[in-house]
C-alpha positions as semicolon CSV with decimal commas, in nm:
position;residue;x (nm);y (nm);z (nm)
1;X;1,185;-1,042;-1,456
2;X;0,949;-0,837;-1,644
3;X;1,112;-0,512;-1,751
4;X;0,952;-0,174;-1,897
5;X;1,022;-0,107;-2,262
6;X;1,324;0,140;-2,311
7;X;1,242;0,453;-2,546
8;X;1,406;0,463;-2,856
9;X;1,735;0,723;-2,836
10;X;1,880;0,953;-3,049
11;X;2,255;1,005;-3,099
12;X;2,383;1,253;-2,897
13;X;2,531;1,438;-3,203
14;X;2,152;1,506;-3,268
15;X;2,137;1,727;-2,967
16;X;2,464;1,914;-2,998
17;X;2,372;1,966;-3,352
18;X;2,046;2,163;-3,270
19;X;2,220;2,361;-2,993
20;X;2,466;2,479;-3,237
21;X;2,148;2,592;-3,478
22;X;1,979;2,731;-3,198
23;X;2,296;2,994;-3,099
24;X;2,349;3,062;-3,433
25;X;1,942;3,156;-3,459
26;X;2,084;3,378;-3,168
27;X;2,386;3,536;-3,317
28;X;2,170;3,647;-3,563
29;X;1,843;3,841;-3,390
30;X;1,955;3,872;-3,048
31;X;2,269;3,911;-3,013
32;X;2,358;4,193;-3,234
33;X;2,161;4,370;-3,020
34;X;2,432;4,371;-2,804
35;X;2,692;4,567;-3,008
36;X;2,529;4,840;-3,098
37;X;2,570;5,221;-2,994
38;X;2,284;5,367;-2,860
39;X;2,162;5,687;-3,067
40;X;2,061;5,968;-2,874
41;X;1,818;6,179;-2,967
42;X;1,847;6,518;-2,917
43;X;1,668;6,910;-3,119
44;X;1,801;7,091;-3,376
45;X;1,885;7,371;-3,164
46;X;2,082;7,150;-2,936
47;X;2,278;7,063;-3,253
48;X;2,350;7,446;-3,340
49;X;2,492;7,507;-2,994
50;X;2,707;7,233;-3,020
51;X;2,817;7,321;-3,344
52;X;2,886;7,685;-3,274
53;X;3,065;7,527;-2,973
54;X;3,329;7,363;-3,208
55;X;3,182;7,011;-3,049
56;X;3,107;6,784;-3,291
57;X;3,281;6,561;-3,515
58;X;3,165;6,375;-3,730
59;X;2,815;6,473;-3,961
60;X;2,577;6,251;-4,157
61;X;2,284;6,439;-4,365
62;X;2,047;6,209;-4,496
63;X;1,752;6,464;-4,639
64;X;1,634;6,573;-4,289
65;X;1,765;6,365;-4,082
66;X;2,088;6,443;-3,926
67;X;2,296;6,193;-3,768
68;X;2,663;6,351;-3,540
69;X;2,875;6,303;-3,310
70;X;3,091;6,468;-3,056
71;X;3,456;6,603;-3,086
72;X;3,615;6,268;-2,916
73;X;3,351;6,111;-3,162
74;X;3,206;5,878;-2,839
75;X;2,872;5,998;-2,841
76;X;2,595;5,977;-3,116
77;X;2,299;6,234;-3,177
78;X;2,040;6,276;-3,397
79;X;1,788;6,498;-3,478
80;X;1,571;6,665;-3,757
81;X;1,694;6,948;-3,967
82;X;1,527;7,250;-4,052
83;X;1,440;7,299;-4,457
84;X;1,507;7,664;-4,474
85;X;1,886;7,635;-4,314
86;X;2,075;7,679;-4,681
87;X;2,425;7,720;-4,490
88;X;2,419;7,395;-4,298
89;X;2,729;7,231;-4,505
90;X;2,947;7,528;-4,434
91;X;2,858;7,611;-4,116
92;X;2,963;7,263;-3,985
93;X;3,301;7,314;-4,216
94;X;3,361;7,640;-4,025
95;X;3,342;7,503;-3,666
96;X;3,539;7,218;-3,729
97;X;3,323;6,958;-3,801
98;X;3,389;6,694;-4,126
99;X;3,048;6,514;-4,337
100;X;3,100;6,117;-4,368
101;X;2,887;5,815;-4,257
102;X;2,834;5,710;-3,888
103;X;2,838;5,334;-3,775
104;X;2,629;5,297;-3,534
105;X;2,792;4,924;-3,475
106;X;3,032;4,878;-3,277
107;X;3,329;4,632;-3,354
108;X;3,483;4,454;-3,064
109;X;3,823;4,266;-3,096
110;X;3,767;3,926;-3,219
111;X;3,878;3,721;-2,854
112;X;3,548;3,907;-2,746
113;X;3,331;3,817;-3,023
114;X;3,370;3,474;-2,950
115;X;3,349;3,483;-2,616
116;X;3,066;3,646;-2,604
117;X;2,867;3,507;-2,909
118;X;2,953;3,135;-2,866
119;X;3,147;3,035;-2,576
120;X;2,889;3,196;-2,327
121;X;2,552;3,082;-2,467
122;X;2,685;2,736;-2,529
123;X;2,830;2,731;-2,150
124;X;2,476;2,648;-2,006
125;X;2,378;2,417;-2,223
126;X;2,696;2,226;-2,193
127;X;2,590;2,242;-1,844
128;X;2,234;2,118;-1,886
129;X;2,357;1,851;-2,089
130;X;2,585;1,651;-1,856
131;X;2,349;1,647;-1,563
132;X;2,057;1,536;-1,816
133;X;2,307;1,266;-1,972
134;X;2,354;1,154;-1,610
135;X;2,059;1,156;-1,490
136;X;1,882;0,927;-1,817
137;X;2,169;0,673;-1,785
138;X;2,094;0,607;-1,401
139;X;1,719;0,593;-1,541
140;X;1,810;0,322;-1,781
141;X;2,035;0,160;-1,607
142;X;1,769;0,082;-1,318
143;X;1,912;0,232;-1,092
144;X;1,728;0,554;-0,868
145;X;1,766;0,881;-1,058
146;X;1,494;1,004;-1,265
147;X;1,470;1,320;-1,501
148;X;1,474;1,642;-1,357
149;X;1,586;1,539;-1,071
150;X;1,263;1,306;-0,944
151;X;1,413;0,998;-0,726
152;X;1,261;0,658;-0,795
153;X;1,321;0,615;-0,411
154;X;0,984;0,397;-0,283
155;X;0,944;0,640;-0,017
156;X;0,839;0,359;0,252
157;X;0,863;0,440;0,603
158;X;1,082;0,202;0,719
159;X;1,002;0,118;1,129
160;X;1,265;-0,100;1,297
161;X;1,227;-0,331;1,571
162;X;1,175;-0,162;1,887
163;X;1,122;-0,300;2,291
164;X;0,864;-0,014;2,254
165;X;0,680;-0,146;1,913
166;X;0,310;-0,240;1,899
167;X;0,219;-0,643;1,997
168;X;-0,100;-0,866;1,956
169;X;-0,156;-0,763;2,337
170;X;-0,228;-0,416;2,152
171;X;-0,504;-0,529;1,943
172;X;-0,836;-0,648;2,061
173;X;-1,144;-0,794;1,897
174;X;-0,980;-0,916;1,625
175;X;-0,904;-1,300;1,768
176;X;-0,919;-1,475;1,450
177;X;-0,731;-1,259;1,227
178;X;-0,455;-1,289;1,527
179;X;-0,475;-1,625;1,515
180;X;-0,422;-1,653;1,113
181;X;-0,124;-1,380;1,130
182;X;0,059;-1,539;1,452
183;X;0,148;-1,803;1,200
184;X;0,331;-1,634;0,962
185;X;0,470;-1,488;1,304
186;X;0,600;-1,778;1,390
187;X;0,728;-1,863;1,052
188;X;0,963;-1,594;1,071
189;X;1,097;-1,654;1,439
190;X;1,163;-2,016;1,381
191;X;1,136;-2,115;0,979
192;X;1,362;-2,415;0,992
193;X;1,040;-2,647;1,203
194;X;0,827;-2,568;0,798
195;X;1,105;-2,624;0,561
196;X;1,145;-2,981;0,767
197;X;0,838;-3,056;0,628
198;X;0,856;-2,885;0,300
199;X;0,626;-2,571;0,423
200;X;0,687;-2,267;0,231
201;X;0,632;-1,899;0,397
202;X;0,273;-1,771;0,253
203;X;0,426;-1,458;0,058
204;X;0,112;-1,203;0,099
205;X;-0,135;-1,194;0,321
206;X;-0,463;-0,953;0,224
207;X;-0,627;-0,782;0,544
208;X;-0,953;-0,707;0,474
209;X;-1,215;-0,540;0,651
210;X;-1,433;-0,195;0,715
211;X;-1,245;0,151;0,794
212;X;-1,165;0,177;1,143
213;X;-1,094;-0,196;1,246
214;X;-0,739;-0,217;1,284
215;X;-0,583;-0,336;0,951
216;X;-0,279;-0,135;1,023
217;X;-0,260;-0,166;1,370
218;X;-0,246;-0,536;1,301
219;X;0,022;-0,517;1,037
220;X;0,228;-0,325;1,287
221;X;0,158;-0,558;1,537
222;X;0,292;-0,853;1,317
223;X;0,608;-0,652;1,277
224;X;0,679;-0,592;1,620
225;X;0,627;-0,939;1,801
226;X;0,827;-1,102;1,484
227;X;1,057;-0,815;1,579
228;X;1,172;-0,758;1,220
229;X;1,181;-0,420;0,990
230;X;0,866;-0,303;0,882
231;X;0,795;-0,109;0,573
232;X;0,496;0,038;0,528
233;X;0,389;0,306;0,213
234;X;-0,007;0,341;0,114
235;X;-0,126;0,255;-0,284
236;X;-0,146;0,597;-0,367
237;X;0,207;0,705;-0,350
238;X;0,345;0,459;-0,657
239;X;0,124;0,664;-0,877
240;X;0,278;0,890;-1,043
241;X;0,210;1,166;-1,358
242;X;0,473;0,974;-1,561
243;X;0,462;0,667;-1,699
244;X;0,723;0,444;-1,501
245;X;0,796;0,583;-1,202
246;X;0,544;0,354;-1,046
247;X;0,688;0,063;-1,124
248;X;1,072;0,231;-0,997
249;X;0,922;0,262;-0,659
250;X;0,787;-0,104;-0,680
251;X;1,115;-0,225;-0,765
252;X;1,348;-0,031;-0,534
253;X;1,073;-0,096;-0,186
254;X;1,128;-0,478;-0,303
255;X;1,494;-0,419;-0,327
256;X;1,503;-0,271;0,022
257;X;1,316;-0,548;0,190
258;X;1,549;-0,798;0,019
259;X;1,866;-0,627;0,189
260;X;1,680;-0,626;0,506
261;X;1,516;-0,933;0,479
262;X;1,366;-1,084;0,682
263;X;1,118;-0,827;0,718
264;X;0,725;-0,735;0,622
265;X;0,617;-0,494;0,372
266;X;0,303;-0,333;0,430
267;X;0,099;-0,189;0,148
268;X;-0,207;0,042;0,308
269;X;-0,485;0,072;0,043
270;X;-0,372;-0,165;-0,184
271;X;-0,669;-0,095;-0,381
272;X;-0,558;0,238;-0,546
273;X;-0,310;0,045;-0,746
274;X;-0,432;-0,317;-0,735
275;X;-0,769;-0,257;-0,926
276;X;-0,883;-0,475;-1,205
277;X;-0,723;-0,437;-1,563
278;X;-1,064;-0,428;-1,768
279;X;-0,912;-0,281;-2,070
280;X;-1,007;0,087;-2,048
281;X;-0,688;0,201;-1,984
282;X;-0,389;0,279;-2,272
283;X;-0,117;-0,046;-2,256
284;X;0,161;0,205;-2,109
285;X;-0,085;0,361;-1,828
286;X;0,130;0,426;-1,545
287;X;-0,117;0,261;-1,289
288;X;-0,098;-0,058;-1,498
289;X;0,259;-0,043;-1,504
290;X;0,288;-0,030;-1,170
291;X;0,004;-0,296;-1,139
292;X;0,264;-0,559;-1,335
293;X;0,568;-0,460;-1,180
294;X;0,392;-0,541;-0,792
295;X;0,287;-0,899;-0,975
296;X;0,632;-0,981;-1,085
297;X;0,857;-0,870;-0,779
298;X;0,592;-1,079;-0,573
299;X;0,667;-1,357;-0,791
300;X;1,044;-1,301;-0,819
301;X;1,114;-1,260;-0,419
302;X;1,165;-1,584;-0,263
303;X;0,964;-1,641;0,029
304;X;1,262;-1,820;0,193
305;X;1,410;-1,529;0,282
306;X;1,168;-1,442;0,518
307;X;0,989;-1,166;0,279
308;X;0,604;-1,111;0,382
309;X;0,400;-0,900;0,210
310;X;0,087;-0,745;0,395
311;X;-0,196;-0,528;0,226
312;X;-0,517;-0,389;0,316
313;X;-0,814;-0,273;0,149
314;X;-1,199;-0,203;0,228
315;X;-1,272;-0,254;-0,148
316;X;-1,174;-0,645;-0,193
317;X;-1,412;-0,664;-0,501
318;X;-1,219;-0,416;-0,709
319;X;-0,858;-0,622;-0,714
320;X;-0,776;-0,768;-1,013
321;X;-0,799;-1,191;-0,970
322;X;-0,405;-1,201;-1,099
323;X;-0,296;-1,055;-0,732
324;X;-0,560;-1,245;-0,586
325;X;-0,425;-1,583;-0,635
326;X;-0,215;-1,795;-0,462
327;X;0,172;-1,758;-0,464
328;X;0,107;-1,357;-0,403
329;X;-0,154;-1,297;-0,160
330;X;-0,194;-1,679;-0,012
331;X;-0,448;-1,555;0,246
332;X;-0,739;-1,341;0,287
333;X;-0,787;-1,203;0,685
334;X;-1,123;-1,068;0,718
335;X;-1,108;-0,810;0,987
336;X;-1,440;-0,758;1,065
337;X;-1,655;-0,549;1,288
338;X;-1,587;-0,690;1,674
339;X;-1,892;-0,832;1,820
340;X;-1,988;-0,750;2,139
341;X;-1,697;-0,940;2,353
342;X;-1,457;-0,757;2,127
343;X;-1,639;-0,394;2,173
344;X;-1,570;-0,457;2,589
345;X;-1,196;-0,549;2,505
346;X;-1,122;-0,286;2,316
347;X;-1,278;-0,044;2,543
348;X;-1,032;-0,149;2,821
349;X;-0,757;-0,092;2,616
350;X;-0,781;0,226;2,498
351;X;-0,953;0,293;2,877
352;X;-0,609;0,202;2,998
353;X;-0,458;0,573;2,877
354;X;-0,781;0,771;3,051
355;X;-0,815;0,788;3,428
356;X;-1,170;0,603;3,496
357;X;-1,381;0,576;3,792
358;X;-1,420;0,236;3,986
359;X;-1,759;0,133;3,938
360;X;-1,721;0,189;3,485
361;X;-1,881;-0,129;3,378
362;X;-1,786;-0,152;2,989
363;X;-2,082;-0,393;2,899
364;X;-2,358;-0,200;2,898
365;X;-2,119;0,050;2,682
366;X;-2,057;-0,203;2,424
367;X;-2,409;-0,324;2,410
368;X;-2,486;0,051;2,342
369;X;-2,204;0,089;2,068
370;X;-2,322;-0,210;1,846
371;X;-2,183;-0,187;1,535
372;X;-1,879;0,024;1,606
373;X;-1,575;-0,001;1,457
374;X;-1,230;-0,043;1,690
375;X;-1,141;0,365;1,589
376;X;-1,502;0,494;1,666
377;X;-1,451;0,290;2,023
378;X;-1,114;0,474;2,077
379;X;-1,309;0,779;1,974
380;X;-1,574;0,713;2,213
381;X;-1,308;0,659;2,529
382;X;-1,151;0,979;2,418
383;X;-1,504;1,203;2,439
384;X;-1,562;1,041;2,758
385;X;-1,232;1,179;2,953
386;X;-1,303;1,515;2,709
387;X;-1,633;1,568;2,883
388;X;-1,521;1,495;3,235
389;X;-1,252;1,790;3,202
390;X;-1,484;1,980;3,093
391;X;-1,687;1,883;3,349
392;X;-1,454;1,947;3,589
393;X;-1,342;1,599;3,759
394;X;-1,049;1,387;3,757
395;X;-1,150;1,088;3,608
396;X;-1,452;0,971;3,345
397;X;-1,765;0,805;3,491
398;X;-2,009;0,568;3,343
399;X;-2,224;0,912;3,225
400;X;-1,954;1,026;3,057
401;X;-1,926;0,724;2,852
402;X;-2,285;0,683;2,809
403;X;-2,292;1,004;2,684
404;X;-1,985;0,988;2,459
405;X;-2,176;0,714;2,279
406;X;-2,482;0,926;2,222
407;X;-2,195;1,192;2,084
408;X;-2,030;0,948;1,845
409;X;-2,432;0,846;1,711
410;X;-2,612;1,149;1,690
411;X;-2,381;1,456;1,760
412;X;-2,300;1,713;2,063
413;X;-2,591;1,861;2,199
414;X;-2,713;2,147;2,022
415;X;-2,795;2,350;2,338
416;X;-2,848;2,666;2,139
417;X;-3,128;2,532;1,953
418;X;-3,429;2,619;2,181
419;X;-3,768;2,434;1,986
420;X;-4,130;2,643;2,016
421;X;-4,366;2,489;2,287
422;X;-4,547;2,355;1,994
423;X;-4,214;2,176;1,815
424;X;-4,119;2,032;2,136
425;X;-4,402;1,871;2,191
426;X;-4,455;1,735;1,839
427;X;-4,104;1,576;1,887
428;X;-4,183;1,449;2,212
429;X;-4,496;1,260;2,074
430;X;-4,257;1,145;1,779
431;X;-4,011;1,003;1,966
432;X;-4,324;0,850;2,231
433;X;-4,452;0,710;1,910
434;X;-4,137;0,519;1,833
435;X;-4,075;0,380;2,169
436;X;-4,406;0,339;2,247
437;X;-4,460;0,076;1,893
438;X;-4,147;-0,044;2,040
439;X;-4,190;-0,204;2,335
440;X;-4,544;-0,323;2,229
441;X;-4,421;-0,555;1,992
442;X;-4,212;-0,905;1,992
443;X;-3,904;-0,962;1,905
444;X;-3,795;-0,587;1,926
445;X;-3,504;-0,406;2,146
446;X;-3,553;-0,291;2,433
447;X;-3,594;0,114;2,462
448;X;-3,309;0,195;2,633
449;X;-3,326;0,605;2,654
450;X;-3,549;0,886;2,466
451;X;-3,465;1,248;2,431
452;X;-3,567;1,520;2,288
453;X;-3,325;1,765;2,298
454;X;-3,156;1,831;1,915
455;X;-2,839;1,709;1,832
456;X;-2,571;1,827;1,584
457;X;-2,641;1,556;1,370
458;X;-2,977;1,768;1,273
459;X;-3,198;1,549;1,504
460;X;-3,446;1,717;1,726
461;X;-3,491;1,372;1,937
462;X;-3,433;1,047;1,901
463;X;-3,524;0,676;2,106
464;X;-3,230;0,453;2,178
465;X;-3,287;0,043;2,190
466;X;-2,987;-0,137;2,288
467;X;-2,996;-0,535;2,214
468;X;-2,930;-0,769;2,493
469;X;-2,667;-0,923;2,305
470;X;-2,513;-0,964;1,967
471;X;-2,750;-1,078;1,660
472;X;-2,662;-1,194;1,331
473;X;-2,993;-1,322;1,153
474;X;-3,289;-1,119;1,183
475;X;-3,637;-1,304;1,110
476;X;-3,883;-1,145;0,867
477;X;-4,156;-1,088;1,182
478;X;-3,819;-0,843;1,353
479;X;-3,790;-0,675;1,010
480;X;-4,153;-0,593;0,982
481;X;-4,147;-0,503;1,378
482;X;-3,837;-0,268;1,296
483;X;-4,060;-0,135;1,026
484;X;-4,376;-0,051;1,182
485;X;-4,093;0,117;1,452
486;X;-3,979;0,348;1,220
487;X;-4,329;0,467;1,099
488;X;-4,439;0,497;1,479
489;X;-4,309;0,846;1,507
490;X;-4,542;0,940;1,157
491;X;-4,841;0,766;1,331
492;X;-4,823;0,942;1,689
493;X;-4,828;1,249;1,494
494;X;-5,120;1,183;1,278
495;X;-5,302;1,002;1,590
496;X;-5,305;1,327;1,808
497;X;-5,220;1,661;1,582
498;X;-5,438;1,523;1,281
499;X;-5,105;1,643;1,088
500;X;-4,777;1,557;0,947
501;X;-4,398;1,715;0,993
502;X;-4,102;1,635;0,811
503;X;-3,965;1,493;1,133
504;X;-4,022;1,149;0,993
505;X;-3,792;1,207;0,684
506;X;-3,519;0,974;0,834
507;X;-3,757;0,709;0,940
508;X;-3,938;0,702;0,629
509;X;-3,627;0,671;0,423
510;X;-3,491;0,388;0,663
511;X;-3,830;0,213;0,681
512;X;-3,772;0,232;0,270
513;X;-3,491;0,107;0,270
514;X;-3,560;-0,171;0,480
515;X;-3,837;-0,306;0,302
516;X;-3,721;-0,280;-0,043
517;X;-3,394;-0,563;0,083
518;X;-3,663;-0,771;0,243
519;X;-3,835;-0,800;-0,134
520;X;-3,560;-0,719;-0,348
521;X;-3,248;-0,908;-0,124
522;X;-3,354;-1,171;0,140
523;X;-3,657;-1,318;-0,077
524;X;-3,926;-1,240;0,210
525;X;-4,203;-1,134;-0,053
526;X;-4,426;-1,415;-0,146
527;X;-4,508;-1,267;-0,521
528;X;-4,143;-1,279;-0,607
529;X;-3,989;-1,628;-0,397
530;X;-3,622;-1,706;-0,360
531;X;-3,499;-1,463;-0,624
532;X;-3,273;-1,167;-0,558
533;X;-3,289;-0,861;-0,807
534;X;-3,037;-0,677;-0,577
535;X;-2,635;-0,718;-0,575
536;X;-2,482;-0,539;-0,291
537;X;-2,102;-0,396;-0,391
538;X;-1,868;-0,233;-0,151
539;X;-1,963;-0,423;0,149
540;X;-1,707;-0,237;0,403
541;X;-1,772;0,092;0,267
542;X;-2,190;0,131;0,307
543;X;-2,275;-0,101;0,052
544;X;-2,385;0,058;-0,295
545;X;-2,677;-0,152;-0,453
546;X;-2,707;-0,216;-0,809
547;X;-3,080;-0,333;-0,954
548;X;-3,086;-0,628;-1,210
549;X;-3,445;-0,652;-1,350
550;X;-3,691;-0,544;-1,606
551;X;-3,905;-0,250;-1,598
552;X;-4,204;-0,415;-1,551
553;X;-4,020;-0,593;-1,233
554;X;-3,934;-0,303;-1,124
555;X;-4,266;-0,135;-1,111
556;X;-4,402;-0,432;-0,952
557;X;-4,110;-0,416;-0,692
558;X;-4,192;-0,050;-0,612
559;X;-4,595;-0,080;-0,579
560;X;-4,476;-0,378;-0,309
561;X;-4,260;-0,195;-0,124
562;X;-4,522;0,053;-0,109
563;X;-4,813;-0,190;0,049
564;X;-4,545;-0,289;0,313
565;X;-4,460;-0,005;0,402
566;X;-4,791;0,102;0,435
567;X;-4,918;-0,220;0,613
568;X;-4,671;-0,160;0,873
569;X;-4,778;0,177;0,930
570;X;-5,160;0,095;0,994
571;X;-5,015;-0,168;1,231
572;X;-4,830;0,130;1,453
573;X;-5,150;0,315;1,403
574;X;-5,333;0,081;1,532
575;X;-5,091;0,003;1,838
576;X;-5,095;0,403;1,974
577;X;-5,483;0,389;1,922
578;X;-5,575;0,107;2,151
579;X;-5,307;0,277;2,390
580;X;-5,359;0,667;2,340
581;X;-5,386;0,710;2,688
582;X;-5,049;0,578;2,783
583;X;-4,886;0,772;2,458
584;X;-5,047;1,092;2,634
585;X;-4,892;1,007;2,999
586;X;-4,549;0,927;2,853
587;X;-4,522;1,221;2,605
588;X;-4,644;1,464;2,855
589;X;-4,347;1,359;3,113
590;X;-4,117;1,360;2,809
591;X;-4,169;1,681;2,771
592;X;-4,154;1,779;3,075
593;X;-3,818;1,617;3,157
594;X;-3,635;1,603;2,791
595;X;-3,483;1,319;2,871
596;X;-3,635;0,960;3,000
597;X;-3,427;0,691;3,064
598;X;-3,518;0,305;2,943
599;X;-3,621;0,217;3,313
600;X;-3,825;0,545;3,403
601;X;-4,009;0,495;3,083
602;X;-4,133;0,102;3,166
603;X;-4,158;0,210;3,464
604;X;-4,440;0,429;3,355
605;X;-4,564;0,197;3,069
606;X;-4,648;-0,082;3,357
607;X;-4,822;0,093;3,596
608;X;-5,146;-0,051;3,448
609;X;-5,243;-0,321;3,247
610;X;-5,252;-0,290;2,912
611;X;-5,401;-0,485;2,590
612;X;-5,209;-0,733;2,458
613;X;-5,080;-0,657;2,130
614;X;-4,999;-0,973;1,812
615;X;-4,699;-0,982;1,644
């Protein structure tokens, strides 16, 4: 087993030698200090009085300085004589006093002297130095104690089984990754069936997946229907500011699981301390340490014992290959997004803790919520019974979880903000505009609500379109529809105020967006062909984009994005001018009412024929 390099030591005489100079340093400048008799200083008159008093003892002249003390000879004065006195030396004969040197240091008996100039300073550091001997042979002798009293204790929460613990019945939406874990599940309840046919225990299994989908709920869940410990600590707590604790945390949580085995270890955010070793870093960086140590207790354990690793991360691109491999992490989980029979199933779980009307029908719900994660669901439950407290009932309704949605996408509503008669009606022509391109077009979603009341999110108004169902290719004519969508609140603008807001700053950056991955990603532009100029990092967390071309490419790239873009926006032009009249009738009830639903809206859009519109 891979062990960290010892630092070189120095005898232990070394250190008792430099105390020794250090208290002698002491003995010298401070300490002296210490014996000396504080000097008073007093006039010369208060030295007549005393003198004429019979009270002083002892006299020391030194040209005008005068230096005395008192009868019993305890005290010490000084003071400043005057030129002109010519009878000083008899005077202080006369009254009793006698002319020799004062010593203003004192002389305490030698048992004192020692005691106080060596025995007591050195006491401390005797002190010092047996806890800090202690302490650096438990450090090198691998066992917990650090210097200064820092514990290489892993810190993991350790969870034990429980009647009460969290089971697969828990989790919903995530099927497949419950399938792949229920092995290793299985494994552990009844290993003997896979070492009859020479099956070992996969030692690490990677979760993978967006925030918010369950990664540690599933861990737990593993835990608790193998009903072994769990231990569970997050990346960031094995690093450290010095070099080697890391890798004592690593090696005491694996020394743990060992004694408790068999059990699962579960490592949230794996990625803080799992990153790739690309050579930037010094050979004795603590995150690399602790990097090595992980590989070499995951390659020490055996998986017999009934050890499993877990891990998860949202940034699998970033681990370095070595923990990537098989024989450490066997298997990568992707826990995705749920799709649309997930969304309802993990709506009626959390829906189980929240008192619900009879008639709640979770699909149109989920349909609305596409592309939530299993957190922003839960979320969306809880803002549903919030608003029907506030409301004042005993139970959440349908509204309030229609609503809740709307809360989790856009924001509260921002009742406070009241628009001008003019800005609400610009927004309610923008949002018409959108819809309105919407539903005239193929191969778009249906409009399922418009509003135009603002939201905290900073929208004044926005159009809803809710799929009938999951979809996971999208054709170049739906991209170019979604397109010409966006730029259909711009249009309605231009069409009937002959102006432009920056209401559209969303859509345009959206409709950007859009059509530079159609050119640049998906190969859907017919200068450049099947090439992609565009690498998409961080999938789970937004997706950053990093461009690989020339300039020249790139200018190219920009002036097409431009023309489709543009293209698309004469097409919504085009579509609110051959029906102006019905983008009149349907912004004028908008505002009116603020809020249209899907239904009320085709309802209006029917009522007469209207031309038929191309792709």
């Amino acid at each position: 087993m891979q062990e960290l390099k010892k630092p070189s030591k120095k005898p232990l005489i070394f250190y008792y030698v430099v105390i020794v100079l250090v208290i002698m340093v002491l003995n010298m400048t401070l300490f002296p200090v210490m014996w000396e008799t504080p000097v008073q200083e007093v006039d010369y008159t208060t030295f007549m009085s005393m003198t004429y008093d019979n009270d002083i003892g002892l006299v020391q002249i030194e040209g005008n300085e005068i230096t005395f003390t008192d009868k019993a000879q305890e005290k010490v004065y000084q003071t400043t004589a005057i030129s002109s006195d010519l009878g000083l030396v008899d005077r202080v004969y006369e009254h009793g006093g006698q002319l020799s040197s004062i010593d203003t240091n004192s002389q305490p008996n030698l048992l004192l002297s020692i005691l106080l100039g060596w025995v007591l300073p050195f006491l401390p550091f005797l002190v010092i130095g047996y806890f800090l001997n202690k302490r650096m042979k438990n450090a090198v002798g691998g066992g917990d104690g650090m210097m200064f009293g820092m514990s290489g204790n892993s810190g993991a929460k350790m969870y034990v089984p429980s009647s009460t613990g969290i089971r697969f019945s828990d989790v919903a939406g995530e099927d497949e990754a419950k399938e792949l874990l229920s092995e290793i599940v299985d494994f552990l309840h009844d290993p003997e069936k896979y070492r009859q046919i020479g099956a070992t225990l996969p030692k690490g299994a990677l979760l993978v997946g967006p925030p918010g989908t369950g990664k540690t709920l599933l861990a737990k869940a593993v835990a608790g229907e193998a009903n072994v410990p769990f231990f569970s600590i997050a990346g960031s707590e094995f690093v450290e500011m010095f070099v080697g604790r890391g890798a004592a945390k690593v090696r005491d949580l694996f020394k743990q699981a060992n004694e408790k085995a068999p059990c699962i270890i579960f490592i949230d955010e794996i990625d803080t301390i799992g990153k790739k070793r690309d050579g930037q870093f010094a050979g004795n960086d603590e995150r690399e340490q602790t990097l090595n140590q992980l590989l070499t207790e995951m390659d020490g354990f055996d998986g017999s014992k009934g050890v499993v690793v877990l891990a998860a991360t949202n940034r699998p691109d970033s681990l370095d290959p070595a923990l990537l491999r098989p024989g450490r992490f066997d298997r990568r989980i992707p826990v995705e997004l749920p799709d649309l029979q997930g969304r309802i199933d993990i709506l009626k779980v959390h829906a189980k803790k929240i008192r619900l009307a009879e008639n709640v029908d979770f699909t149109p719900i989920a349909k609305m919520a596409a592309g939530a994660s299993g957190a922003e669901l839960a979320n969306i439950v809880n803002e549903a019974a919030l608003r029907a407290v506030r409301s004042g009932r005993q139970y959440a309704t349908q509204e309030d979880l229609q609503e809740s949605v709307e809360v989790v996408i856009a924001g509260y509503q921002k009742k406070s903000r009241v628009l001008s008669d003019e800005e609400k009606k610009i927004v309610a022509y923008h949002e018409t505009g959108h819809a309105l391109v919407a539903a005239l077009q193929t191969h778009s979603a249906p409009v399922q609500k418009i509003t135009i009341i603002p939201r905290t999110s900073g929208a004044l108004g926005y159009t809803l379109q809710v799929d009938d169902g999951d979809h996971f290719l999208m054709s170049k004519e739906e991209l170019l529809n979604k397109i010409a969508t966006y730029t259909g609140g711009r249009a309605a603008e231009e069409l009937v105020f002959h102006s432009i807001t920056t209401g559209a700053s969303n859509d345009i950056e959206q409709a950007t967006k859009l059509a530079r991955a159609m050119i640049s990603q998906y190969g859907m532009s017919d200068e450049f062909g099947f090439v992609a100029f565009e690498t998409v990092t961080n999938q789970y967390l937004g997706g950053d984009v990093s461009l690989s071309c020339s300039p020249e490419t790139q200018a190219l790239m920009d002036k097409k994005v431009t023309e489709l873009v543009e293209e698309q926006h004469q097409k919504a032009l085009k579509i609110l001018q051959d029906n102006e009249g019905k983008l009149h009738e349907l912004a004028e009830y908008l505002y009116q009412h603020e809020t249209i639903t899907g239904q009320e809206f085709m309802d209006i859009l029917e009522r007469k024929s209207l031309p038929e519109q191309g792709k």
